[in-house]
C-alpha positions in Angstrom: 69.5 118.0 106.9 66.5 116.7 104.9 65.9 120.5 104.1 69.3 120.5 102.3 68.8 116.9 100.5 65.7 118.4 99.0 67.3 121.3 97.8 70.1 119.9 96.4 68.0 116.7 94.8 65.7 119.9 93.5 68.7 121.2 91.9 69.8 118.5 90.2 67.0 117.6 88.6 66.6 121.6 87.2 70.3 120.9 86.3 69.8 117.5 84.5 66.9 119.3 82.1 69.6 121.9 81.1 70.1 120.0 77.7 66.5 119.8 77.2 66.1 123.4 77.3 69.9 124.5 75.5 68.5 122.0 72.7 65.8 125.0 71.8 68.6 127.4 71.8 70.3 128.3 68.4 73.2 129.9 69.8 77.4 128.9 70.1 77.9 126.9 73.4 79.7 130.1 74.7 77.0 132.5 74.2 74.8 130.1 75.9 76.5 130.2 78.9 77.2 133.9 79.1 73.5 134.9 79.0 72.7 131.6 81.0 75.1 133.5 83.7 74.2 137.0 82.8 70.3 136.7 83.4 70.9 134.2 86.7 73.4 136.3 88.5 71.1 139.7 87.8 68.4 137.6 89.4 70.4 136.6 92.1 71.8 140.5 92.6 67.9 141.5 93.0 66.8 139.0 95.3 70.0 139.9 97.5 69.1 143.5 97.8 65.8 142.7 98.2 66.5 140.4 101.1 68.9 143.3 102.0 71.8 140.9 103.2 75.3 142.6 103.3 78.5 141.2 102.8 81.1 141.8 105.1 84.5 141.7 103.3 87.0 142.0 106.2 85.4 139.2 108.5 85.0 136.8 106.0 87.5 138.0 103.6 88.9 134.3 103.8 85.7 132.8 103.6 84.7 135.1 100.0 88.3 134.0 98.7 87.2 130.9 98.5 83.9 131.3 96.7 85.2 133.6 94.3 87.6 130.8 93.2 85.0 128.5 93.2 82.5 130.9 90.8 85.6 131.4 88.4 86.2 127.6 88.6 82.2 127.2 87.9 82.4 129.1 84.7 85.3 127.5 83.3 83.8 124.1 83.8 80.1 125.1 82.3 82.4 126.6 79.0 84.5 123.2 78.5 81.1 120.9 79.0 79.2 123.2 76.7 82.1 123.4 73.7 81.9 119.3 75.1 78.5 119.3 73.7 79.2 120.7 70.4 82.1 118.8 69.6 81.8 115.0 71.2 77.2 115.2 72.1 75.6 114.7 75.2 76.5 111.5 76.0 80.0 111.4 75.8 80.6 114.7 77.1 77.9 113.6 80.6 80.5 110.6 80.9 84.0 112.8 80.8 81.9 115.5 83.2 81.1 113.2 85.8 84.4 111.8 86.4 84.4 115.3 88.8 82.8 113.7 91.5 84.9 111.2 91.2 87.8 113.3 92.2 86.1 115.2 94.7 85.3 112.0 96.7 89.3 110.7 96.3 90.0 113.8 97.7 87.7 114.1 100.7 89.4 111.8 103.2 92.4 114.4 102.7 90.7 117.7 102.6 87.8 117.1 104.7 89.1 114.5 106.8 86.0 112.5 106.0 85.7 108.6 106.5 85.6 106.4 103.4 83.4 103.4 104.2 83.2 100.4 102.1 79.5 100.8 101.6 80.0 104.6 100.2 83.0 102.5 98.2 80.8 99.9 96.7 77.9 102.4 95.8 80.1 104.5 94.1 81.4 101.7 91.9 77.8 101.0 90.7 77.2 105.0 90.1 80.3 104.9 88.2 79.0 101.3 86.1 76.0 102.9 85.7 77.1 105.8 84.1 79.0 103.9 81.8 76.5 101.5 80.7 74.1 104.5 79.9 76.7 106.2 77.7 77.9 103.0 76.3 76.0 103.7 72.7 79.3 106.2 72.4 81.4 103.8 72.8 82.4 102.6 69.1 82.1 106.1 67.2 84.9 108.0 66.4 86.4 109.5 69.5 87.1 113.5 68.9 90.5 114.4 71.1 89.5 118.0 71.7 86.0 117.3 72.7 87.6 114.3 75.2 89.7 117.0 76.6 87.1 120.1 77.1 84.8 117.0 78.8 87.7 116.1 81.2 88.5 119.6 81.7 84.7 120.3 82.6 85.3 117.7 85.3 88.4 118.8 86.5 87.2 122.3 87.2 83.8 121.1 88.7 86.3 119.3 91.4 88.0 122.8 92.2 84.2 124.3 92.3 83.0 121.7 95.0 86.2 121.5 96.6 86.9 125.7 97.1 83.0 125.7 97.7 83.1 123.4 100.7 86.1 125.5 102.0 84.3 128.4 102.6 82.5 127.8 106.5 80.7 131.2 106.9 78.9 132.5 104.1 76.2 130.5 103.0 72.9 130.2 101.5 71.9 133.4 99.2 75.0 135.5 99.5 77.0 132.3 98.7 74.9 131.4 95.8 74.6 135.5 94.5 78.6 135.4 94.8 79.5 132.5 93.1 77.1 133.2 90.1 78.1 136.5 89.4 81.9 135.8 90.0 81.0 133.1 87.1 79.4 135.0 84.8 82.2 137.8 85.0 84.2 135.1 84.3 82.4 133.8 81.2 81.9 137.5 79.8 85.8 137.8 80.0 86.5 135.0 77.6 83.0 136.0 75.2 84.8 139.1 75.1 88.1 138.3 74.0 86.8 135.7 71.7 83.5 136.8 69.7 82.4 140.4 71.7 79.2 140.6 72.8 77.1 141.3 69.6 75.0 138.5 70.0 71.5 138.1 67.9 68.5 136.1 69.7 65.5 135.5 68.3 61.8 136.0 70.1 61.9 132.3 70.1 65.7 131.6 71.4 65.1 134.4 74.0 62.4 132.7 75.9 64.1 129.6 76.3 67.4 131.7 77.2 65.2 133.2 79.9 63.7 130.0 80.9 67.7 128.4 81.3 68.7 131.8 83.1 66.0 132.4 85.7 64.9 129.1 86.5 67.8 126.4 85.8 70.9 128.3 86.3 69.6 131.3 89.4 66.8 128.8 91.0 68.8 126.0 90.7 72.5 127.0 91.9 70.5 128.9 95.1 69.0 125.8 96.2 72.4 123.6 94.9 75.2 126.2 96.7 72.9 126.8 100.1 72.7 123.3 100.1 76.5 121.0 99.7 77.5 123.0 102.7 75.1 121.2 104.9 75.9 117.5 103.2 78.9 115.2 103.5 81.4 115.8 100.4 80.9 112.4 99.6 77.3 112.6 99.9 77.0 115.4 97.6 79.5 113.5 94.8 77.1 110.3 95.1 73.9 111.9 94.8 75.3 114.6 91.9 74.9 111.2 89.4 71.2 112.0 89.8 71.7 114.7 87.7 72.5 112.5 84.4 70.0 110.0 85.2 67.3 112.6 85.0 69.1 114.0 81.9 68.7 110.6 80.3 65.0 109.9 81.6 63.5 113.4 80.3 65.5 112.6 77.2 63.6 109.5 76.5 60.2 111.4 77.7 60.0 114.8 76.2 62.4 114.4 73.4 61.6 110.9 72.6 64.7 109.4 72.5 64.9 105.9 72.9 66.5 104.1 76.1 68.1 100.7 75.3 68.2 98.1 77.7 71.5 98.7 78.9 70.9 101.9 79.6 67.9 101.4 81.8 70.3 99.0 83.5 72.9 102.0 84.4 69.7 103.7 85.6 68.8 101.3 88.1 72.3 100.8 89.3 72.8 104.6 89.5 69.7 105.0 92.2 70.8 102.1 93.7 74.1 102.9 94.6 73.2 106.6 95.5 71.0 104.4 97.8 73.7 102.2 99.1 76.3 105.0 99.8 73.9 106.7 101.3 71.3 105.1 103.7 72.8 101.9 104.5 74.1 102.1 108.0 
């Protein structure tokens, strides 16, 4: 168990510098995501061989179902918070995002039959203050109805990618992690297709920071994140995913220099304090 808390804290914090390293990208949000996908599933592919693991389609044909539907819901929701970017920033489009977790944890008692303690209640009310006090600088510009939608939509499909994720019982670790990214990036390449083709131009410059996003942030980062939930309480992994935006913010104000007002340091605290609350208080 604290093998699979590292690994998915690791995760999230590879996962929470993925603006950082998009920001040096001079690329569509689309095209982003399908060589983000593109370089981590080949990755992934290679490592699988290499570990020469099979996958068994007729005994966990079930099991497969499930993470297939869970990579196609993965690449949908990285599309909508990317075009969420471009159209409403980082902040706003963080804040419509994480209202997945959110609906994952209304929906564990049902799915997962898992107990809803006041203390996992409480803590998740501060996450959720937190949050909003950190993206509160949004709060009196001009709201764009698209971008509030492909935001919401990111969050309603990273529900269905927990949720279909958590599903699956056997298959777990790499050849979970190697399905789900290439199942996502087919999924991605479908859409690019249809809606630009795949003449994309990168520079020397944009290519190492594509390579950077694609190797270590998107292959490193969903291995450790997909081999991990499975072992961790569905609740536990929709309290702890807010550490993901907290280090957003944090490396933000470090490498980028962007400045943290007071009530934002505020949500900070009460972010790692509720994860805290909903998690270790017995």
């Amino acid at each position: 168990m604290k093998k699979a808390y590292f690994k998915y804290i690791f995760a999230l914090l590879l996962f929470g510098s993925n603006g950082i390293v998009a920001s040096n990208i001079h690329l569509s949000s689309y095209e982003i995501v399908f060589l983000r996908t593109l370089i981590g599933s080949l990755l992934m592919i290679g490592i699988f061989a290499a570990a020469r693991q099979k996958i068994t389609f007729t005994k966990e044909k079930k099991d497969i179902l499930f993470i297939v539907l869970s990579g196609v819901a993965m690449g949908i929701s990285w599309m909508f918070l990317y075009e969420a970017y471009n159209q409403i920033g980082v902040s706003l489009a963080s804040l419509s995002y994480y209202c997945g977790p959110v609906i994952v944890m209304a929906l564990s008692p049902l799915l997962f039959k898992e107990k809803l303690t006041l203390y996992k209640i409480i803590g998740f009310i501060e996450v959720l203050v937190g949050i909003f006090l950190i993206n509160g600088t949004v709060a009196g510009e001009k709201i764009n109805i698209f971008g509030v939608f492909c935001g919401l939509m990111s969050a309603v499909m990273y529900s269905f990618m927990v949720i279909l994720n958590k599903k699956s019982k056997k298959v777990r670790g790499l050849k979970n992690s190697t399905i789900q990214l290439l199942v996502s990036f087919l999924t991605v390449a479908v859409f690019v297709g249809f809606k630009t083709g795949y003449k994309i131009s990168v520079s020397e410059t944009d290519l190492i920071w594509v390579i950077v996003l694609g190797l270590i942030n998107t292959s490193l980062g969903c291995y450790f994140y997909f081999s991990s939930i499975g072992k961790l309480p569905v609740q536990t992994v929709a309290i702890c995913g807010y550490i993901e935006p907290l280090s957003a913010v944090i490396l933000a104000a470090l490498i980028l220099g962007e400045t943290m007002f007071p009530l934002q340091i505020v949500g900070a605290i009460l972010i790692i304090g509720g994860a805290l609350l909903g998690e270790c208080y017995k």
